[in-house]
C-alpha positions, 0 to 999 in steps of 0.5 A: 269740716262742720260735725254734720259733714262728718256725720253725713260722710260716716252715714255714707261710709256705713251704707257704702262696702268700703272696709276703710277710709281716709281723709286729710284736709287742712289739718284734719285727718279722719279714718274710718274701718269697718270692723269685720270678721270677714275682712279677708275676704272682702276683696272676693266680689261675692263679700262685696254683693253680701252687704246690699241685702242686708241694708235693704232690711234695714231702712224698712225697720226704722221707718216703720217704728215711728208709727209704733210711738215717739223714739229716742233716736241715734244722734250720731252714727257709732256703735250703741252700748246699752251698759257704762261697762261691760260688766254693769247693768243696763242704763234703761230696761223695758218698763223703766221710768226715766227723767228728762235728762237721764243717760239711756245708753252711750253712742261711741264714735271716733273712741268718744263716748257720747251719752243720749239723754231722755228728751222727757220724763217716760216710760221705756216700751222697747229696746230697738237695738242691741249692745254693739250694734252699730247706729246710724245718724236718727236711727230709733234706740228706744221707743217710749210712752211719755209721763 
């Protein structure tokens, strides 16, 4: 499987109300679970109604921010940490100068840490997530004014 089948599948699975998947093929295996408080009562068919109003909010909120100005966007699905660490500093505040280059934040994914890189030498406008949000595949993290 290329990466981008396998982003394009946890795409999926995110917007799907699946608690769980797994997949074997010729050697590779992948399993995905939802995290979730609610889990018991996932198997009630009201838990099952609950996730579509809330991703119907959600593809409305990203394409309007790009009118807003140029993002930093996801790119990969996983959970975004704004900090190397819980007890550490955020990597970028609002009104932060950064470089081109410089780690903004950490996308993990599969229990690997993936480091988004600032794509030019900027001025940070706006946080558009929260740390220990999930992220979905060019979901805007950040939007920004380049210098």
């Amino acid at each position: 499987m290329t990466n981008q089948e396998i982003f394009d599948l946890m795409d999926r699975f995110e917007r799907s109300s699946l608690q769980s998947m797994k997949l074997s093929k010729e050697g590779f295996s992948l399993e995905l679970n939802r995290a979730s408080a609610a889990a018991p009562s996932a198997a009630v068919v009201p838990a099952a109604a609950a996730p579509a109003p809330a991703s119907a909010p959600a593809p409305a909120a990203p394409a309007a921010r790009p009118a807003d100005g140029p993002v930093i966007a996801a790119p990969l699905v996983g959970t975004y940490y704004a900090t190397p660490a819980p007890d550490q500093p955020p990597f970028v505040a609002v009104g932060d100068t950064v470089k081109k280059g410089q780690t903004v934040c950490l996308i993990e994914a599969m229990k690997m840490m993936s480091e988004v890189p600032a794509p030019c030498d900027c001025v940070i406008e706006e946080v558009l997530k929260a740390s220990g949000e999930l992220v979905a595949f060019e979901e805007p993290l950040f939007r920004y004014r380049a210098v």
